[in-house]
LUMKOL-588743 format. One line per 4 residues: their letters; for each residue x, y, z of N, C-alpha, C. Coordinates in nm, 4 decimals, decimal comma. Layout:
a = X/Y/Z/X/Y/Z/X/Y/Z ~ ...
//
This chain:
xxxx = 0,0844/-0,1170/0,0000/0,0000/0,0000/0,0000/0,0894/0,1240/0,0000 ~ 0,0322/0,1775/-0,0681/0,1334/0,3603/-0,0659/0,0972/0,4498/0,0208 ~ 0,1955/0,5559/0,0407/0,1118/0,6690/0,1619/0,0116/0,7245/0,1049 ~ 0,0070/0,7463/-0,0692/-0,0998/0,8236/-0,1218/-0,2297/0,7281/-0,0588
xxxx = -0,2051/0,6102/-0,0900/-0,3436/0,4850/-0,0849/-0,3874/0,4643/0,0936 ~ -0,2887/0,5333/0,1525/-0,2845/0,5424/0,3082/-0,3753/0,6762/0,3342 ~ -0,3160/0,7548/0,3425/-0,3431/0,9068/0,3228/-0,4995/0,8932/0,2707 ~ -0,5502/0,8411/0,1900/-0,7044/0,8821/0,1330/-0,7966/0,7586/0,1890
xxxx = -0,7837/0,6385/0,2297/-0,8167/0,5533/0,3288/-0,8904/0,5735/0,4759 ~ -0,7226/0,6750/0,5013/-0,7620/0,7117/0,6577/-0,8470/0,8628/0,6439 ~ -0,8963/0,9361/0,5213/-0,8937/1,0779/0,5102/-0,8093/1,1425/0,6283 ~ -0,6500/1,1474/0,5753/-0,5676/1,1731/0,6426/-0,4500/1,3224/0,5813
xxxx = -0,4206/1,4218/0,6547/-0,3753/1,5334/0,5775/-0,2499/1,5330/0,5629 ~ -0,1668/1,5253/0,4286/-0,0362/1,5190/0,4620/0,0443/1,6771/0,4780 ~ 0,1165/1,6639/0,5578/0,1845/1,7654/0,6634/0,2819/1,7928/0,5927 ~ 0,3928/1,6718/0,5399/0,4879/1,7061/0,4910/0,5005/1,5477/0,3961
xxxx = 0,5719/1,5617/0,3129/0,6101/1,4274/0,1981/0,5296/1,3747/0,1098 ~ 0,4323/1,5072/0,0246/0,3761/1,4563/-0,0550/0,4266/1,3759/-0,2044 ~ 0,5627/1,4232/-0,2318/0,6209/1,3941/-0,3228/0,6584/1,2124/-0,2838 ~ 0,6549/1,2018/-0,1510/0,6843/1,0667/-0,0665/0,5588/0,9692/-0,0821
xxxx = 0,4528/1,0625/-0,2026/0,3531/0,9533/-0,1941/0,3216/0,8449/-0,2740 ~ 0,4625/0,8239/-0,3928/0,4211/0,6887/-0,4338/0,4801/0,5614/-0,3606 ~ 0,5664/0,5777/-0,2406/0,6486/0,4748/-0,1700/0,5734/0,4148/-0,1128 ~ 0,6026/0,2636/-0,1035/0,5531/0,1135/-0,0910/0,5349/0,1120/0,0342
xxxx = 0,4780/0,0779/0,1368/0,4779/0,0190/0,2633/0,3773/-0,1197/0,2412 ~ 0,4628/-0,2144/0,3483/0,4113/-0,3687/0,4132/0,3698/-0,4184/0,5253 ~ 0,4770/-0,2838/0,6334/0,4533/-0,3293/0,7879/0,4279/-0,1749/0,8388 ~ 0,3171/-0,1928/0,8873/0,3125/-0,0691/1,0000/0,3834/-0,1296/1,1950
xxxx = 0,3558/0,0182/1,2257/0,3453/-0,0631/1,3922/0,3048/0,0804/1,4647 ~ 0,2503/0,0505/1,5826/0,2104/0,1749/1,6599/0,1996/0,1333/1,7494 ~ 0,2382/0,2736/1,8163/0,2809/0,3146/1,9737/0,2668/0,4259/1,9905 ~ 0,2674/0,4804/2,1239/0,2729/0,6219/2,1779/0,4003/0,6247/2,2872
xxxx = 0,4902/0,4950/2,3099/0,5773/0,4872/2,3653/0,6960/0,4383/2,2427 ~ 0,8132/0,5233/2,2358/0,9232/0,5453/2,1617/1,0417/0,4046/2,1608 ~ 0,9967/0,3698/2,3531/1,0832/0,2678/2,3854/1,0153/0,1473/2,3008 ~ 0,8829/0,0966/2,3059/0,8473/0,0293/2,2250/0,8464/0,0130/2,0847
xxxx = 0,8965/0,1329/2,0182/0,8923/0,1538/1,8954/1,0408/0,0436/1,8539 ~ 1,1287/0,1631/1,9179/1,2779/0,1110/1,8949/1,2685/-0,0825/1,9077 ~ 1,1969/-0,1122/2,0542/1,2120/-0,2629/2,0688/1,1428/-0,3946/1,9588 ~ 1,0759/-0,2918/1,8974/0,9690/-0,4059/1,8415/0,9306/-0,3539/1,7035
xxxx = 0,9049/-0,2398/1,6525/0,8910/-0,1938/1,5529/1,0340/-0,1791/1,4393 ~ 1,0902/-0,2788/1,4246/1,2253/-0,2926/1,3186/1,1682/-0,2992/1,1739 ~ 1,0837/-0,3671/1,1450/1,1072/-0,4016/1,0152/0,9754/-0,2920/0,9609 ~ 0,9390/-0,2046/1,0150/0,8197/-0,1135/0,9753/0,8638/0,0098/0,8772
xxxx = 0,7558/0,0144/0,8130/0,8074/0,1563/0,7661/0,7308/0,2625/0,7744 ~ 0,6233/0,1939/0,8480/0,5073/0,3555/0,9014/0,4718/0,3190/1,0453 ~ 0,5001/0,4341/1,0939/0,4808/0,4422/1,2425/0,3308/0,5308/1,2530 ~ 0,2803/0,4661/1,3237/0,1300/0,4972/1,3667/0,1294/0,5710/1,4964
xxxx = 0,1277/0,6788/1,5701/0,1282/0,7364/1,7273/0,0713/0,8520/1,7771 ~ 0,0080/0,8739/1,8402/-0,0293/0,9671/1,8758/0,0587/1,0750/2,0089 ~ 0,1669/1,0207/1,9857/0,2782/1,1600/2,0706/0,3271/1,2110/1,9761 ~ 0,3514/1,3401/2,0372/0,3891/1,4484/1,9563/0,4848/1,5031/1,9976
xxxx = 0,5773/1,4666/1,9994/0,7099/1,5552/2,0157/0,8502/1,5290/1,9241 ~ 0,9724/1,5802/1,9457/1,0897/1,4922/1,8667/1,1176/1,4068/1,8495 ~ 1,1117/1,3507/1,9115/1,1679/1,2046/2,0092/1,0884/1,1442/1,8406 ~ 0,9604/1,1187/1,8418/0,9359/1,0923/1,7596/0,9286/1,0380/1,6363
xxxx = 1,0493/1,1572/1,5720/1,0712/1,1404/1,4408/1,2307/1,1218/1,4484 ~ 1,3056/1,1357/1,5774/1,4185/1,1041/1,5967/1,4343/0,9133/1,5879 ~ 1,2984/0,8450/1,6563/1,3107/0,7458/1,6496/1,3460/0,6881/1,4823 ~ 1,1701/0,7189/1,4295/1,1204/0,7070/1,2878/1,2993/0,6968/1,1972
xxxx = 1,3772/0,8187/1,2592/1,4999/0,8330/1,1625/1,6068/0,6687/1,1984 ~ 1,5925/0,6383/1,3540/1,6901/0,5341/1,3493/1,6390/0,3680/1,3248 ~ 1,4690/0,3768/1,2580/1,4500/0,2405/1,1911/1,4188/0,2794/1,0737 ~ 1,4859/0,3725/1,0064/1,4251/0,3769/0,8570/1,2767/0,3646/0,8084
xxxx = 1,1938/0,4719/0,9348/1,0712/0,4591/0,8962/1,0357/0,5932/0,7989 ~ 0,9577/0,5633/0,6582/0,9268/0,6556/0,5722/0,8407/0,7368/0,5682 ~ 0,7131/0,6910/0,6978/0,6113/0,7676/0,7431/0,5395/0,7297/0,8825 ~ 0,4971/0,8876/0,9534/0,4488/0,8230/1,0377/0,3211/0,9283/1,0374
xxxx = 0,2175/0,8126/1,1208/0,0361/0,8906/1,0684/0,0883/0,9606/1,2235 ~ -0,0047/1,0814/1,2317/-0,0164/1,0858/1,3839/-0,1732/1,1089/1,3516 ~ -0,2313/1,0297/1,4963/-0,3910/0,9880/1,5324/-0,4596/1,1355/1,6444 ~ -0,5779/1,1137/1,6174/-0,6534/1,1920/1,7463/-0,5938/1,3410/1,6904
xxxx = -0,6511/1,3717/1,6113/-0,6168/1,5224/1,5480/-0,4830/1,6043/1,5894 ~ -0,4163/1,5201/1,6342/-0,2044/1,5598/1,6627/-0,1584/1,6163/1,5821 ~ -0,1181/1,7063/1,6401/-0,0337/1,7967/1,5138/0,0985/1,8429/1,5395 ~ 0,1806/1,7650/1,4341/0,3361/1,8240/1,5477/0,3212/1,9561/1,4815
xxxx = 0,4689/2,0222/1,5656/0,4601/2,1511/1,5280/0,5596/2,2031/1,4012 ~ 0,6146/2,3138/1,4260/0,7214/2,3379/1,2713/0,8453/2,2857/1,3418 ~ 0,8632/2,3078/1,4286/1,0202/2,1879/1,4727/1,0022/2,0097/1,4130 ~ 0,9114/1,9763/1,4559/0,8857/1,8632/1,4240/0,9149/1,8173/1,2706
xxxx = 0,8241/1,9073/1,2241/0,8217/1,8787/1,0668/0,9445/1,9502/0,9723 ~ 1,0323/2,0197/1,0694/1,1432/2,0916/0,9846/1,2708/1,9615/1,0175 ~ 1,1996/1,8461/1,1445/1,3014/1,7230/1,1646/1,2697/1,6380/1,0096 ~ 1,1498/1,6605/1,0232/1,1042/1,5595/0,8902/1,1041/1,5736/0,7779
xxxx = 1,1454/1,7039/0,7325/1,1743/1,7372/0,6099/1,3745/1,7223/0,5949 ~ 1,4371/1,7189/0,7007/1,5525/1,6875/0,7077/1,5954/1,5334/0,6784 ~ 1,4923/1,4835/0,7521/1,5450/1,3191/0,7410/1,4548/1,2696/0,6675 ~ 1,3938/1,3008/0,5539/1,3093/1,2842/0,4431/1,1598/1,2143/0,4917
xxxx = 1,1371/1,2020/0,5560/1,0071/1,1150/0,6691/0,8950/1,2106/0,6045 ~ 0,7515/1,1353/0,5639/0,6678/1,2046/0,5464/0,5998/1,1668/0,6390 ~ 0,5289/1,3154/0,6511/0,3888/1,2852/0,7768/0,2742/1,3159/0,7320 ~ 0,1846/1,2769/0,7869/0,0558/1,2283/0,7727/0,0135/1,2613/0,9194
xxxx = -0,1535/1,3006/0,9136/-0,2536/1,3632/1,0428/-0,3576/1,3198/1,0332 ~ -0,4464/1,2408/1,0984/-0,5669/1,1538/1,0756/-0,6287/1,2227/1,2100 ~ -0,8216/1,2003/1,2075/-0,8491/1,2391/1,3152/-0,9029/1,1040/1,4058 ~ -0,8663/0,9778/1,3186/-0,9016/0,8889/1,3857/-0,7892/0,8420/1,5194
xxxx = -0,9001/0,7531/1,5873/-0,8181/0,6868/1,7198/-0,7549/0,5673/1,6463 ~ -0,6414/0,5855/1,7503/-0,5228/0,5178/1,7122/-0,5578/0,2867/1,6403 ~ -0,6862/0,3009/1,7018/-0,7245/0,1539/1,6770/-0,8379/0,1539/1,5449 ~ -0,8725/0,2652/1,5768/-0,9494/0,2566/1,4242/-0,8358/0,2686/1,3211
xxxx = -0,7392/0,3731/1,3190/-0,6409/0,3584/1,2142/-0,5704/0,2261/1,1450 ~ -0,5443/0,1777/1,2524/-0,4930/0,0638/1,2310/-0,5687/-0,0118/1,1863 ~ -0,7196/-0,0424/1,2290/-0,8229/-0,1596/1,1513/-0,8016/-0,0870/1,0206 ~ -0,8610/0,0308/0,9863/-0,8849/0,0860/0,8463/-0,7381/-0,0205/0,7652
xxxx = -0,5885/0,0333/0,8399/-0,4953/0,0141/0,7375/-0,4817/-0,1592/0,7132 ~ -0,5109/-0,2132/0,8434/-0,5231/-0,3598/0,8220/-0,5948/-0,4210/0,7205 ~ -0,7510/-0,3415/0,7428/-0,8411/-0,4162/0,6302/-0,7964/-0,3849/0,4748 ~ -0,7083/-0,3047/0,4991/-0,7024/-0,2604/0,3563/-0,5635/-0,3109/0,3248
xxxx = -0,5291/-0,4212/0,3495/-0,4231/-0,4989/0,3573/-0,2552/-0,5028/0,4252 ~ -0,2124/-0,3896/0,5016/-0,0706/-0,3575/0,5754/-0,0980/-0,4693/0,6676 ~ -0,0032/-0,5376/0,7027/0,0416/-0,6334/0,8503/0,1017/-0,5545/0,9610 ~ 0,1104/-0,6360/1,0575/0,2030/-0,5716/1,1651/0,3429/-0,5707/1,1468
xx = 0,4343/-0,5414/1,1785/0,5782/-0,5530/1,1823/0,6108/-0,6774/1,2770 ~ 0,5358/-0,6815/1,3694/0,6284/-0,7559/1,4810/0,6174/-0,8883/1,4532
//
């Protein structure tokens, strides 16, 4: 599934990496804890979370994740997204909860990572 095919699924707004929207994803994973991300989320390439801070996209940068949705109408701010335009990461803003996102992206075929 692509972020474009992600992005219009979840009616989700992209923030930053639209040009990032024909890239492939297979595994999502989500968290709102970073430590869990790092432990268990390896082979993902879209991070699903509803925290909002650096940490964030600092993670996203050390598993080679290409996007991450943020849930519950989250909005990072221009620090955030001036991280993500640095380390090429597109983002994505959904107003769904973090478990509906995930059914939507499931049914519509993404697996888990773990």
């Amino acid at each position: 599934m692509t972020i474009k095919e992600m992005q219009r699924v979840l009616n989700a707004k992209f923030l930053y990496g639209e040009e990032l929207a024909d890239l492939d994803a297979q595994f999502v994973f989500s968290a709102d804890m970073m430590s869990d991300v790092l432990a268990y989320g390896g082979k993902c390439s879209i991070l699903i979370t509803g925290l909002c801070n650096p940490q964030v996209v600092r993670t996203a940068e050390m598993l080679d994740i290409v996007c991450i949705i943020f849930v519950r109408g989250k909005m990072p701010d221009e620090h955030m997204l001036a991280l993500a335009r640095g380390k090429n990461i597109a983002i994505l803003a959904t107003d769904h909860y973090m478990f509906t996102t995930c059914g939507i992206l499931y049914e519509n075929g993404l697996q888990g990572g773990a």
